[in-house]
C-alpha positions as CSV (number, residue, x, y, z in Angstrom):
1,X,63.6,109.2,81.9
2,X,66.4,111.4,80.3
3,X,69.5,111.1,82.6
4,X,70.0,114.9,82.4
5,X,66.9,115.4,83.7
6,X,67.7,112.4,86.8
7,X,70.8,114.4,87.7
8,X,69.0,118.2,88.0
9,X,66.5,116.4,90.1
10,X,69.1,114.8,92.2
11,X,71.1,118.4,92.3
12,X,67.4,120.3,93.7
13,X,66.6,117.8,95.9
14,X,70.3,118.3,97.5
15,X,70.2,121.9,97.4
16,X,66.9,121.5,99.1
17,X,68.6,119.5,101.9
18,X,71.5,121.7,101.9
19,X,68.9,125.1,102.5
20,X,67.5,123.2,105.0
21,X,70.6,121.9,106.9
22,X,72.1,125.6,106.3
23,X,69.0,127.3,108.1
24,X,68.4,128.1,111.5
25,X,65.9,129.1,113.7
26,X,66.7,130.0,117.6
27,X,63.4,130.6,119.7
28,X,63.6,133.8,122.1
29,X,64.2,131.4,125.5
30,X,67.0,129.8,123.4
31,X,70.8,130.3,122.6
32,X,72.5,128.2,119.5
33,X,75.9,127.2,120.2
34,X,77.6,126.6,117.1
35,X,80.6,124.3,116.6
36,X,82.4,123.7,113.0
37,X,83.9,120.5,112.7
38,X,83.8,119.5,116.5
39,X,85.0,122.9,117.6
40,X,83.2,125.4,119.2
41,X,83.0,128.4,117.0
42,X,79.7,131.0,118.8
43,X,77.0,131.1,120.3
44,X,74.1,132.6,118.4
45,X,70.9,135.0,119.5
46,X,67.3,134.4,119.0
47,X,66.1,134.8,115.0
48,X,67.1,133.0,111.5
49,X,71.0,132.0,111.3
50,X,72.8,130.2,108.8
51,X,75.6,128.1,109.0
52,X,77.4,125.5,106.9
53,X,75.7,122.2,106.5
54,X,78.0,119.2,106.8
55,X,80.5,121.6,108.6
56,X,78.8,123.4,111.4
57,X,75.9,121.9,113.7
58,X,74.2,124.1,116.1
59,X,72.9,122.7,119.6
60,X,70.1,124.7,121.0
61,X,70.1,125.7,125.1
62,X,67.1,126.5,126.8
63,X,67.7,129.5,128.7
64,X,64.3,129.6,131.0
65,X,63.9,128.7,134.3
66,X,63.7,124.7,135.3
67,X,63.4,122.7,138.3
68,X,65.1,119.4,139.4
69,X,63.4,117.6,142.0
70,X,65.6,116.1,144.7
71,X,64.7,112.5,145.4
72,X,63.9,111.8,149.1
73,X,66.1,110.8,151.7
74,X,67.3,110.2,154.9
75,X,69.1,112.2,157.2
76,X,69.9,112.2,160.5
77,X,69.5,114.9,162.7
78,X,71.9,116.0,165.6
79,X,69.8,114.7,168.1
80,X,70.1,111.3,166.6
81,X,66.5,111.1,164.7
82,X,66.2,109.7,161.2
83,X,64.1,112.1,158.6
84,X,62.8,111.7,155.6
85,X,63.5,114.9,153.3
86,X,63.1,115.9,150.1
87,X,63.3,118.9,148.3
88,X,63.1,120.8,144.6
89,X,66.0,123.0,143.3
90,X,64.6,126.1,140.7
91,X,67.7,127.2,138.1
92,X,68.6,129.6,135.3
93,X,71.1,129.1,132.9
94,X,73.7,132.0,132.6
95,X,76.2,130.6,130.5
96,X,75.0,128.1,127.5
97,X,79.4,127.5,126.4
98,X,79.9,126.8,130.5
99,X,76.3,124.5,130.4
100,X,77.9,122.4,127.9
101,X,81.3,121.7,128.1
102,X,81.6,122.0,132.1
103,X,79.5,119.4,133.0
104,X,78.7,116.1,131.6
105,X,75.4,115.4,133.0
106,X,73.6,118.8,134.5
107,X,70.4,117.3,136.2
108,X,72.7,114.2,138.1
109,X,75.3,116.2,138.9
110,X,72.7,118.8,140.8
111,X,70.9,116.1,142.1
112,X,73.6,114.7,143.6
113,X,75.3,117.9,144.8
114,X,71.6,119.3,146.6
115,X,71.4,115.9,148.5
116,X,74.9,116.1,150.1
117,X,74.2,119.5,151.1
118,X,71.2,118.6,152.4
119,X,72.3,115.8,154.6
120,X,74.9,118.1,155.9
121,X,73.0,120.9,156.7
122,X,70.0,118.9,158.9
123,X,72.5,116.8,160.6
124,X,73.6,120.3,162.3
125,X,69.7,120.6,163.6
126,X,68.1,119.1,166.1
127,X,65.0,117.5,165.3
128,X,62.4,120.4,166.7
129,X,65.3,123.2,165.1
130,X,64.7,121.3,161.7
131,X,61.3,121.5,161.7
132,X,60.6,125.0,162.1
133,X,63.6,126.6,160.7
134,X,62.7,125.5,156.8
135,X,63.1,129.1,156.0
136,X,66.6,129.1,157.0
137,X,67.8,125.6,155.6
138,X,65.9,126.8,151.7
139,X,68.4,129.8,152.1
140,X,71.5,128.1,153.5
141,X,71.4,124.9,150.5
142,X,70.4,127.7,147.9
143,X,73.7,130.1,148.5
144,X,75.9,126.4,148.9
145,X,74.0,125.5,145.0
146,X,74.8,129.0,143.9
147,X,78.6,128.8,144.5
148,X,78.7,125.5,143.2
149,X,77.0,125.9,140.2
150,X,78.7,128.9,139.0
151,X,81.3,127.1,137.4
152,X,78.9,125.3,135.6
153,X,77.0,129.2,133.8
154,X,73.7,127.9,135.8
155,X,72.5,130.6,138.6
156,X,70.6,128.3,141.3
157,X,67.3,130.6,141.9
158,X,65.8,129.0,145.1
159,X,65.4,126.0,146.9
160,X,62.4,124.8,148.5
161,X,62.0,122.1,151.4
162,X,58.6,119.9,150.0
163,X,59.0,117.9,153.8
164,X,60.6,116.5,156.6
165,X,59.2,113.2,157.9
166,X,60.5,112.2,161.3
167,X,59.8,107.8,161.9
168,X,56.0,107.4,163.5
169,X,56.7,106.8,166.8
170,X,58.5,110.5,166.7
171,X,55.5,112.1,165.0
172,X,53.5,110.1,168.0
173,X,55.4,111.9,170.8
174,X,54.7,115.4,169.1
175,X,51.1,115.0,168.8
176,X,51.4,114.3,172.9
177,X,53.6,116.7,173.5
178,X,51.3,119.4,171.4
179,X,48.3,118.5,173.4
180,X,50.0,118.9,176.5
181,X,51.3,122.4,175.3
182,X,47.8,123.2,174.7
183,X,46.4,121.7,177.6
184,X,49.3,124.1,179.3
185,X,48.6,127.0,177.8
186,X,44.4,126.6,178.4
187,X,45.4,126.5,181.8
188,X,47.5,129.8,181.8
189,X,44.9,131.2,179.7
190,X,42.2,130.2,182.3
191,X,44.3,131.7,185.3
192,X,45.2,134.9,183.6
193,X,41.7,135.2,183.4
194,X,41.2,134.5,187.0
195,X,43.9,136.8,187.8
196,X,42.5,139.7,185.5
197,X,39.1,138.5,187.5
198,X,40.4,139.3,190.9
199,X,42.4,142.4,189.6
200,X,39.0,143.5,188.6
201,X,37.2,142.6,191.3
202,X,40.1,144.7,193.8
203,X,39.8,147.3,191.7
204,X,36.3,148.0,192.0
205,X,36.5,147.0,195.9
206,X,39.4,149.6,196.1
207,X,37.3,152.4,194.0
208,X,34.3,151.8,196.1
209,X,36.4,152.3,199.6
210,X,37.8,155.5,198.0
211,X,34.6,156.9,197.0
212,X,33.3,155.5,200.8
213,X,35.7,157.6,202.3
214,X,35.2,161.0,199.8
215,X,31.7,160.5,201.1
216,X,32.3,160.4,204.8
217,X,35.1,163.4,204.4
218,X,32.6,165.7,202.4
219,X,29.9,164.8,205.4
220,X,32.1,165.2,208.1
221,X,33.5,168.4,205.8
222,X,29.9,169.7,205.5
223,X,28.9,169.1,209.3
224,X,32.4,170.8,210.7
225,X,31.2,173.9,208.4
226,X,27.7,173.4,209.4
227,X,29.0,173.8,212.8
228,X,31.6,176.5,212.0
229,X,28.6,178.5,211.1
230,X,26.7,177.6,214.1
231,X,29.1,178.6,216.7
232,X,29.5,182.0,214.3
233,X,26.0,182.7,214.7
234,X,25.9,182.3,218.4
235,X,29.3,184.2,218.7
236,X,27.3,187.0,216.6
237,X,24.2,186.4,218.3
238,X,26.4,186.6,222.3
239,X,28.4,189.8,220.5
240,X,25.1,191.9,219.2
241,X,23.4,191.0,223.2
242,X,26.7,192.2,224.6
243,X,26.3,195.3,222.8
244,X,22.7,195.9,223.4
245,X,23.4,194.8,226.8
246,X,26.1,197.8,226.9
247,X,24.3,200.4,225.5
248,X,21.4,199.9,227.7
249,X,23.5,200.0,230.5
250,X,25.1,203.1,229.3
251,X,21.8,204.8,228.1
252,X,20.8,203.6,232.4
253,X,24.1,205.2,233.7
254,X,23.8,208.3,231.3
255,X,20.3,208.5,232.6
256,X,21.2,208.8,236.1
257,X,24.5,211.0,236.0
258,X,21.6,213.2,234.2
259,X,19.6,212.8,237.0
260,X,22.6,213.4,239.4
261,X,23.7,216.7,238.1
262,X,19.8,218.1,237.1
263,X,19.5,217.1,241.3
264,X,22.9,219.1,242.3
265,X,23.7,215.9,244.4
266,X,27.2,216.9,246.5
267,X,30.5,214.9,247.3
268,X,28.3,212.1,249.7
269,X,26.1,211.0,246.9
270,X,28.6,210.8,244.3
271,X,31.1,209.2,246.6
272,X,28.2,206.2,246.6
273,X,27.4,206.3,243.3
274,X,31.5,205.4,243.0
275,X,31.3,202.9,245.3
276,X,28.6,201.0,243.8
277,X,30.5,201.3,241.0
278,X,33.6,199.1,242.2
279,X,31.2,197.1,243.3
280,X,30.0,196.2,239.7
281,X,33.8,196.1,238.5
282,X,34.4,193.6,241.2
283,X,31.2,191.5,240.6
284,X,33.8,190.5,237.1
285,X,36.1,187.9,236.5
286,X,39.2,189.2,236.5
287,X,40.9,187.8,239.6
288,X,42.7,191.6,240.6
289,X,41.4,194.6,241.1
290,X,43.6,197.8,241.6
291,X,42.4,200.8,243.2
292,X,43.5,204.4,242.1
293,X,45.1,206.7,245.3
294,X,42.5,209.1,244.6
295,X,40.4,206.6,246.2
296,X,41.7,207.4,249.7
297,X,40.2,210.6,249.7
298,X,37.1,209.0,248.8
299,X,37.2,206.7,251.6
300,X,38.0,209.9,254.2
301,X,34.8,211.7,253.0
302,X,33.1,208.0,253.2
303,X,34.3,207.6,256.6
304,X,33.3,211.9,257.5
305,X,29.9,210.9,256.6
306,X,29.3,208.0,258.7
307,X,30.3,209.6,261.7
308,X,28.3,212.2,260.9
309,X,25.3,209.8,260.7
310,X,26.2,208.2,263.6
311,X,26.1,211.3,265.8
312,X,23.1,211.9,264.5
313,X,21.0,208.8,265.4
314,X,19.0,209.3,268.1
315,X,17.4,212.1,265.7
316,X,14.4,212.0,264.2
317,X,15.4,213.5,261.1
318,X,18.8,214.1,259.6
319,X,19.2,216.6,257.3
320,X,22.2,216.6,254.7
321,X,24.0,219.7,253.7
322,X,21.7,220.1,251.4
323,X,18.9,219.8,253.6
324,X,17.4,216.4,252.2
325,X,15.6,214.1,254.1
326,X,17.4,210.8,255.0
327,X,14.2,207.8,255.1
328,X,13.4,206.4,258.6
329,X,14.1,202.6,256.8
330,X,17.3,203.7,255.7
331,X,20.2,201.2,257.0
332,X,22.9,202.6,258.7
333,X,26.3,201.5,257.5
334,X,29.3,201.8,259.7
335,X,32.6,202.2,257.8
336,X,36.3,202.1,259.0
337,X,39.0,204.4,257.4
338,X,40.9,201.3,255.0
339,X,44.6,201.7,254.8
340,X,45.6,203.8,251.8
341,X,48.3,201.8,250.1
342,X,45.5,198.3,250.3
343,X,45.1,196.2,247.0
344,X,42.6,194.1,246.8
345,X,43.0,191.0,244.8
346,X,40.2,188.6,244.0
C-alpha cells in the first residue's frame, strides 16, 4: 500500500476520533460540567456542545428526582423499646458544581446522615407516640435532610417512614390491649344504647303523662263550662219566673186598686189594703223593717174603726159610712193604738 495513502488514512481515522471526542450531547434531565485539564471550567445546558478533546472532559449530572433507601435499623424509643425502622429519602439536585466537588460519596453520605437523624428523632417518642405520629417524624427528618444537604446543591423532597417494628412480645401486648379497647368501647356502645333506650322510653312516659293531664284539664275545662252554662240557664230561667211572677202580681194589684177606686172604697178599706200590705213586705227576708210616721195615723183610724165595731156588736147588721153590709162570719179583730215612734225588726 502506498505510504501516503497509510498516513491520510491514519489522519481521518484521528480526525474521526477527535469529532467524536470534541462532540457532546447533554439530555434535557442532564447538566455537563466541563473541566479543562483537571479544572473546572462550566457547566453546560441540554443540546450539542463541543469542547476540546484531550483537553476538556465533560461529566454528565442527572438532574431528576431519585431516592435512597435507608437500610433498617434499630432504635430505641424513650420508653425503653427497641424498633425496627426503615425508611426512603426522595431528592433533587440543585446544584450539579456543589454535587460534585462537595461531597465525595452522595448516596453513603445520605444514608448515613438519614439514619442518625432517625435514631435521634424516635428515641424522643415513646413507643405508642412513634407509632402514630409517622406524619410528623417524615416532616421533622425531611427539614433536618434539607438543611444538611444544602451544602451539598441537592434539595431533600420528602421522606417517607416504610415501618416501625416493635420486638414480638410488644406487638403481642398491643393486639391484647386492642381487643380490650374494643371490647371497652362495645360495652360503652351497648350502654349508650341502653341509655338512649331509657331516655326514650322517659320521654314517651313523660309525653304520655302530659297529654293525660291536657285530657283531664280540657274535661274538667269542658264540664266547669258545661256547668257554667247550667247554673246560667237556671239563673235565667229563676230571673224570667221572677219577672212573670212580678208582673202577675202587679197586673193582680193593678186589678184590685181598679177595683178599689171603680167601688169608691173610703179610708177603712184602704187602711186594710195597707196593712195587708206590710204584711207581704214582712213575709221577706230582710231581717228589719222600718215603718214610715205616716203610719201612726193609719193605726188611729185602724184603732177608730174597731171601736166602732165593737160598739156595734150586739147588732145585727152594721152598716159602714158607706152603708155596706159587714158579713155575719166576719171575724172581729180587736186592735190597740201601737206607740208611734215603734220599729219593728225581724
Amino acid at each position: 500500500m502506498n505510504p501516503i495513502a497509510i498516513v491520510l488514512i491514519a489522519i481521518a481515522l484521528i480526525g474521526i476520533l477527535v469529532l467524536v471526542g470534541a462532540v457532546k450531547i447533554v439530555r434535557p434531565y442532564q447538566r455537563g460540567l466541563v473541566e479543562r485539564l483537571g479544572k473546572y471550567k462550566t457547566t453546560r445546558n441540554p443540546g450539542l456542545s463541543l469542547i476540546l478533546p484531550f483537553i476538556e472532559t465533560m461529566q454528565l449530572i442527572d438532574m431528576r428526582e431519585q431516592v435512597v433507601d435507608v437500610p433498617p435499623q434499630e432504635v430505641i424509643t424513650a420508653d425503653n423499646v427497641v424498633v425496627a425502622v426503615d425508611a426512603v429519602v426522595y431528592y433533587e439536585a440543585t446544584d450539579p458544581q456543589r454535587l460534585v466537588y462537595n461531597v465525595a460519596d452522595f448516596f453513603t453520605a445520605i444514608t448515613k446522615l438519614a439514619q442518625t437523624n432517625l435514631r435521634n428523632l424516635i428515641g424522643d417518642l415513646e413507643l405508642d407516640r412513634a407509632l402514630t405520629s409517622r406524619d410528623i417524624i417524615n416532616t421533622q427528618l425531611r427539614e433536618v435532610l434539607d438543611d444538611a444537604t444544602d451544602k451539598w446543591g441537592v434539595r431533600v423532597v420528602r421522606v417517607e417512614i416504610q415501618r416501625i417494628d416493635p420486638p414480638p412480645d410488644i406487638v403481642s401486648a398491643m393486639h391484647a390491649q386492642m381487643r380490650a379497647e374494643r371490647d371497652r368501647r362495645a360495652t360503652v356502645t351497648e350502654a349508650k344504647g341502653y341509655q338512649e333506650a331509657a331516655i326514650a322510653r322517659a320521654d314517651g312516659e313523660q309525653q304520655a303523662a302530659v297529654l293525660s293531664a291536657q285530657g283531664r284539664k280540657q274535661a274538667a275545662v269542658l264540664d266547669a263550662e258545661g256547668e257554667a252554662q247550667a247554673i246560667e240557664l237556671r239563673a235565667r230561667a229563676n230571673r224570667l219566673r221572677l219577672e212573670m211572677t212580678g208582673l202577675g202580681e202587679g197586673a193582680a194589684a193593678k186589678s184590685r186598686l181598679t177595683g178599689i177606686k171603680e167601688a169608691n172604697a173610703d179610708q177603712s178599706v184602704l187602711t186594710v189594703e195597707y196593712l195587708s200590705a206590710l204584711e207581704t213586705i214582712g213575709d221577706g227576708r230582710a231581717t228589719k223593717l222600718v215603718i214610715p210616721a205616716e203610719f201612726s195615723g193609719l193605726l188611729g183610724t185602724v184603732a177608730a174603726l174597731g171601736a166602732a165595731i165593737k160598739d156595734d156588736d150586739t147588732d145585727d147588721e152594721v152598716r159602714p159610712k158607706d152603708g155596706l153590709p159587714i158579713p155575719e162570719d166576719s171575724e172581729r179583730v180587736e186592735l190597740a193604738e201601737p206607740d208611734r215612734s215603734e220599729v219593728r225588726e225581724r
